[in-house]
C-alpha positions as CSV (number, residue, x, y, z in Angstrom):
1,X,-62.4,-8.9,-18.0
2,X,-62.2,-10.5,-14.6
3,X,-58.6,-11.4,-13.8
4,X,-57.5,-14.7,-14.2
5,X,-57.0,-15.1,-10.3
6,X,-60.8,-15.5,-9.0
7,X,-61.2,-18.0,-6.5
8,X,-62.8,-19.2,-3.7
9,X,-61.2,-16.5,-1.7
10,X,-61.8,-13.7,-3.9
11,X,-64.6,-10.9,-2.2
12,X,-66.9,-8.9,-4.0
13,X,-67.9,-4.8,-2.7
14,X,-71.6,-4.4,-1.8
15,X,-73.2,-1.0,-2.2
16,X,-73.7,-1.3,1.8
17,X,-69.9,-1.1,1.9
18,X,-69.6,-4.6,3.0
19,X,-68.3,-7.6,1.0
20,X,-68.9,-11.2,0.7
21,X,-67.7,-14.3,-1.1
22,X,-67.5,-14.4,-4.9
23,X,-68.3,-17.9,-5.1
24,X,-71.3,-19.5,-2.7
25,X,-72.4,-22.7,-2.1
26,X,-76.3,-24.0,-2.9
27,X,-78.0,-26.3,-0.7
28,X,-81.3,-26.3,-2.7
29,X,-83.2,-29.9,-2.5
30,X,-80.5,-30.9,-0.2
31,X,-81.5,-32.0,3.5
32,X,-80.6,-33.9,6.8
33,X,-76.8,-35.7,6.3
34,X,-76.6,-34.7,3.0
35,X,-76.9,-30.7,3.8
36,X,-74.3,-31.2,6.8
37,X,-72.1,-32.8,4.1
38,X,-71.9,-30.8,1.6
39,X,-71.4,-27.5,4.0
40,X,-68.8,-29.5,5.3
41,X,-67.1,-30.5,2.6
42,X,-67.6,-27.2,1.1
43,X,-66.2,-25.4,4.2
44,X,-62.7,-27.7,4.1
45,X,-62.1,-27.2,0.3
46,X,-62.2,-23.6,0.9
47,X,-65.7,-22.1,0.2
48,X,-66.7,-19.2,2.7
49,X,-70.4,-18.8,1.9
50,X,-73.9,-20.9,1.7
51,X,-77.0,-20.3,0.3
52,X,-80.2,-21.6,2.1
53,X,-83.9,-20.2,2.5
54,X,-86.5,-20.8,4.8
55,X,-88.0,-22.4,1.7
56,X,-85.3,-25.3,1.3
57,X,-86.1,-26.3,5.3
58,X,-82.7,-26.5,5.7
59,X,-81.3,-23.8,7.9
60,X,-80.7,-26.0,10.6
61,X,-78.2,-27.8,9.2
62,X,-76.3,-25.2,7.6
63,X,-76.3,-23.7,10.9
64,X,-75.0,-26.7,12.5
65,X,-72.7,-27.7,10.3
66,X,-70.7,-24.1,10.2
67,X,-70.5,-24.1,13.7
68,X,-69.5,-28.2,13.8
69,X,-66.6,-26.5,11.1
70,X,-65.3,-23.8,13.9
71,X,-64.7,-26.0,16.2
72,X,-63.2,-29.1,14.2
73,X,-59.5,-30.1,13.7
74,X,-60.2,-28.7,9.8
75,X,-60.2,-25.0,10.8
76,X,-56.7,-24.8,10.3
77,X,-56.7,-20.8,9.6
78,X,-59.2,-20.9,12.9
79,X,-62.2,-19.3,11.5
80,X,-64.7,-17.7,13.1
81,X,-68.8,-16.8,12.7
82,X,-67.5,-13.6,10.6
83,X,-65.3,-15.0,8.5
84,X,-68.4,-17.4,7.1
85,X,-71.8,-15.6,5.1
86,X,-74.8,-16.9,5.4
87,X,-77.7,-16.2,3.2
88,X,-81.3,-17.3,3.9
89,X,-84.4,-16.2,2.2
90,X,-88.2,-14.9,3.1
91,X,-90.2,-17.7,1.7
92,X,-93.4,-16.0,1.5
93,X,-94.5,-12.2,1.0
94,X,-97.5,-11.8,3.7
95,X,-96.6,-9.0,6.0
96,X,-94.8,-6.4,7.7
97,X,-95.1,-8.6,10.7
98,X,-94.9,-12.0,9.0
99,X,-92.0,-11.3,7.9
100,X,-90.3,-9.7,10.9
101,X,-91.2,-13.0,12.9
102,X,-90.3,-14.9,10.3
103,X,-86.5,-13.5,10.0
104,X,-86.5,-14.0,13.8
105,X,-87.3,-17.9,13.1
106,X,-84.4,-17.9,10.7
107,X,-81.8,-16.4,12.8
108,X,-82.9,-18.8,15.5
109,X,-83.2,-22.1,13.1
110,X,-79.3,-21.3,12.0
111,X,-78.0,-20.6,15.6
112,X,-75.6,-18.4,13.7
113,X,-76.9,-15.3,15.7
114,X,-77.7,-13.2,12.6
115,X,-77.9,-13.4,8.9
116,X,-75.0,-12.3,6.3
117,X,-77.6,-11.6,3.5
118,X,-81.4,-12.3,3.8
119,X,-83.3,-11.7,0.9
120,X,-87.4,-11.8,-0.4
121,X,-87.2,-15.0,-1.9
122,X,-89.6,-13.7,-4.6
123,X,-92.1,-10.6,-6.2
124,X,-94.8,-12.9,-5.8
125,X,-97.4,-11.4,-3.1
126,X,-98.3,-7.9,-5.2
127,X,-96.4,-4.5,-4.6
128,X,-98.4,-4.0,-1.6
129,X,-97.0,-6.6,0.4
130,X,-93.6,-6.5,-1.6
131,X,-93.0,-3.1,0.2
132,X,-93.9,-4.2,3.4
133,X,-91.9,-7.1,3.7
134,X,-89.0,-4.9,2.3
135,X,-89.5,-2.8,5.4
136,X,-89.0,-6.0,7.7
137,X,-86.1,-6.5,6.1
138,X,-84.5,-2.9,7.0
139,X,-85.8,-3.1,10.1
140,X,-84.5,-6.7,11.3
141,X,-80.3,-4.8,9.5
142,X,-81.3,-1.9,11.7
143,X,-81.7,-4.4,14.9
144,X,-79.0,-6.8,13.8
145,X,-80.8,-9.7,12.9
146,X,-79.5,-9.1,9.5
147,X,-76.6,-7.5,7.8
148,X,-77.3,-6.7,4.2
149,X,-80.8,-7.4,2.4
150,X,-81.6,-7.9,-0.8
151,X,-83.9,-9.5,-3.6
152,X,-84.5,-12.8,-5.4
153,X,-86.6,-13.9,-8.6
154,X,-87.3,-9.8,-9.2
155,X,-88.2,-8.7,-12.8
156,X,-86.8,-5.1,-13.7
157,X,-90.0,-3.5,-12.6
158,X,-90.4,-4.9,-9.5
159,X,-86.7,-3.6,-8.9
160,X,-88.0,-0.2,-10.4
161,X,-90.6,-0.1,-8.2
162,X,-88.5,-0.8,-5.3
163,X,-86.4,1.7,-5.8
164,X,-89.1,4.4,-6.6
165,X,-90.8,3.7,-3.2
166,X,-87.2,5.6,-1.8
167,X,-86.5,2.7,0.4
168,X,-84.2,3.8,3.6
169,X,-82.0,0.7,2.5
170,X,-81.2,-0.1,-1.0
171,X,-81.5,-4.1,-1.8
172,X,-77.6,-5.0,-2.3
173,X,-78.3,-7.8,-4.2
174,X,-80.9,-9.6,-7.1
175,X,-80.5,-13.5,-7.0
176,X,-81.7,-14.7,-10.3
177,X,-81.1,-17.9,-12.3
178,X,-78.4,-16.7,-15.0
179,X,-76.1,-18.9,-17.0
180,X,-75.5,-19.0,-20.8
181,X,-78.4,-20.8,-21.4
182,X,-80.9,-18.1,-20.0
183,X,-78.4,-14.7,-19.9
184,X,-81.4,-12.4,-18.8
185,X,-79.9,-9.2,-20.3
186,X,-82.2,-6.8,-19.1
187,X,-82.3,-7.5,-15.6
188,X,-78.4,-7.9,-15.1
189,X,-78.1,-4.4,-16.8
190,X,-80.0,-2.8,-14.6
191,X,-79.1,-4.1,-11.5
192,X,-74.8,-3.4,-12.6
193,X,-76.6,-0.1,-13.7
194,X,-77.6,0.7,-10.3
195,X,-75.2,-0.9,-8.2
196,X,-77.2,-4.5,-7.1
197,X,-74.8,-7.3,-7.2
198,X,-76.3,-9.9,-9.4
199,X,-76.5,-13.6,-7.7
200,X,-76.4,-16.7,-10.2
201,X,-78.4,-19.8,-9.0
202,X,-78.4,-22.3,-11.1
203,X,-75.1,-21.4,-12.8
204,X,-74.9,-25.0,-14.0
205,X,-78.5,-25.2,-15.5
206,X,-78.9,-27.9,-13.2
207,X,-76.9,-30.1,-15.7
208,X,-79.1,-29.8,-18.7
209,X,-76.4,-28.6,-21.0
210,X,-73.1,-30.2,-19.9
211,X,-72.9,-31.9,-23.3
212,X,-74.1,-29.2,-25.6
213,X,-71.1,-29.1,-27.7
214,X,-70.0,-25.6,-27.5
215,X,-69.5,-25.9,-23.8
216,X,-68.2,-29.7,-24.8
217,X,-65.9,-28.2,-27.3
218,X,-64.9,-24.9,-24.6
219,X,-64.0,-27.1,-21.8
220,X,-61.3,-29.2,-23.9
221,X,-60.1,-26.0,-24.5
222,X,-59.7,-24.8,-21.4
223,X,-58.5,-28.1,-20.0
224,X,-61.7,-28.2,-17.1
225,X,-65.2,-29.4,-16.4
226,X,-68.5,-28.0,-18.0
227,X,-69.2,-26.8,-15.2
228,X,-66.0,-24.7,-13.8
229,X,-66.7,-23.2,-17.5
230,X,-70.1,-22.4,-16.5
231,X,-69.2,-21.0,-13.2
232,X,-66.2,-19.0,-14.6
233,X,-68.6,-17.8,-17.1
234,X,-70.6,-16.7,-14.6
235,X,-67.8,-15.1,-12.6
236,X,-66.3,-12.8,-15.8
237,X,-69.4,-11.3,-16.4
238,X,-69.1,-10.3,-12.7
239,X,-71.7,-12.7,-11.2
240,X,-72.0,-14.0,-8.0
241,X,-72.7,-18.0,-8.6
242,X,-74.2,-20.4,-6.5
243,X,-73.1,-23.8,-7.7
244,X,-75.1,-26.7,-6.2
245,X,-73.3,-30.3,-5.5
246,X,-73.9,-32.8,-2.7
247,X,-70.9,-34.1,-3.9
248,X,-67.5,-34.2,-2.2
249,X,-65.3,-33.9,-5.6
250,X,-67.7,-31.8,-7.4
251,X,-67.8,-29.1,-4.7
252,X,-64.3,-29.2,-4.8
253,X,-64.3,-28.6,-8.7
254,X,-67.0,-26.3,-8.8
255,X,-64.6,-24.0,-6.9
256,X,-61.4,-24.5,-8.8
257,X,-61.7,-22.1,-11.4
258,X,-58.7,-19.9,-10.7
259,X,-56.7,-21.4,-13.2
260,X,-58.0,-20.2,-16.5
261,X,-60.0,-17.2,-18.3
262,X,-62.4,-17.6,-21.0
263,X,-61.0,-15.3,-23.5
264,X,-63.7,-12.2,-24.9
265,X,-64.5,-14.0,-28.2
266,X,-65.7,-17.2,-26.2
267,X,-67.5,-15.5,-23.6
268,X,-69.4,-14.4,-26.4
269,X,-69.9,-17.3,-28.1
270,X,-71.5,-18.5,-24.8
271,X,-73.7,-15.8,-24.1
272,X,-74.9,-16.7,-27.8
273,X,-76.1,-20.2,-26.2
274,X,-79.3,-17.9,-24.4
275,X,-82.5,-20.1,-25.2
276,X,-84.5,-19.1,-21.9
277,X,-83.8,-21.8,-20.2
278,X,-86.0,-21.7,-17.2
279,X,-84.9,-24.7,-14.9
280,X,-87.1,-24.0,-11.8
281,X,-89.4,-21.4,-11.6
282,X,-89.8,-18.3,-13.4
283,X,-91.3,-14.9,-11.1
284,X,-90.0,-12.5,-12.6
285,X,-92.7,-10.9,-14.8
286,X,-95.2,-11.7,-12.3
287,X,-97.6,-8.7,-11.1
């Protein structure tokens, strides 16, 4: 069981042998003022990493407002461009080349000067292409552009298949939507079975289920919000969740879970809740 002291702060090992934030910020369907908000809220109330993709056309801002945070009278503990991770995401699977260029675009659009953890957004694209773009992504680590790779929306086999083709770099993590309401056994398995750090977007399920009474009846227990229930959820079964708020008091709660552990019987009870609840899209059985 995760001790009771996760927060914002707390880092989590990569198979690369580098670390990153336990907790991350989404900035999916966010854009202009509203992105530089959020980041900036986020940054103050103590979150360390975002989550963009070339996909949310947003980069930009993230970008800007990280760098607006180093230099502003809120940096008390004077952070610096490696204290912050940044994630972005490839939003199509074309090409070796594509991609490559593509990664260079990002690293450019976030003026950040590389990427923490840049991932294939999704299988889709066949395994042909799959592979290819998998060998941009080592290349653009081996160059600097990025420092750990990794996958999103990817089904066991695609994983198995990634791993068969004896990559020179092992994808560090698998973003997938996980909460109780869609648990996706399988997949989290294998990836804590072979060392990929699973990422959890939509750890809320985008609101859907705030007022389903178990998590209703959980959250009085626990004295929080539905959702630092969900996110702690998230964080005991050794998640990495990417809560999503544009706003300021939300962001700040979403984060606050440090205070409480669910206890083994109710974790259980809300990994009962799983109805495959698909909020967004759903790749991961895709050819």
């Amino acid at each position: 069981m995760a001790a009771k002291t996760l927060s914002l702060s707390s880092r989590i090992k990569l198979s690369n042998g580098l670390d990153m934030p336990r907790i991350h910020l989404g900035v999916y369907l966010t854009s202009g003022k509203e992105t530089v908000d959020a980041v900036k809220w986020a940054l103050e109330a103590g979150y360390r990493a975002v989550d963009s993709a070339q996909m949310y056309r947003n980069e930009r801002e993230v970008g800007s407002a990280i760098q607006s945070f180093f230099s502003s009278p809120s940096n008390e503990s004077s952070l610096k461009r490696e204290d912050i991770h940044f994630t972005s995401k490839l939003a199509s699977n074309i090409s070796y080349d594509a991609a490559r260029k593509s990664i260079k675009q990002s690293v450019k659009s976030s003026g950040l000067g590389y990427i923490d953890l840049f991932l294939l957004h999704s299988p889709y694209g066949g395994k042909t292409k799959r592979l290819d773009c998998w060998r941009a992504v080592e290349d653009a680590i081996d160059e600097g552009d990025i420092k750990t790779g990794g996958v999103s929306n990817f089904g066991v086999k695609h994983l198995q298949e990634l791993l068969a083709s004896k990559p020179r770099i092992q994808p560090a993590v698998n973003q997938i939507e996980v909460h109780p309401f869609n648990t996706r056994t399988a997949i989290t398995s294998f990836c804590q079975d072979h060392n990929i750090v699973v990422e959890a977007y939509a750890p809320l399920a985008r609101a859907l289920r705030m007022k389903h009474p178990t998590i209703v009846s959980l959250s009085q227990k626990y004295s929080c919000t539905p959702a630092q229930l969900m996110v702690r959820w998230s964080l005991q079964h050794g998640f990495v969740p990417l809560p999503k708020s544009a706003t300021k008091e939300r962001i700040m709660a979403n984060g606050d879970v440090g205070g409480f552990e669910i206890d083994t019987a109710d974790i259980r009870t809300m990994d009962g809740l799983d109805e495959y609840l698909v909020t967004d899209w759903d790749p991961v059985d895709c050819d």
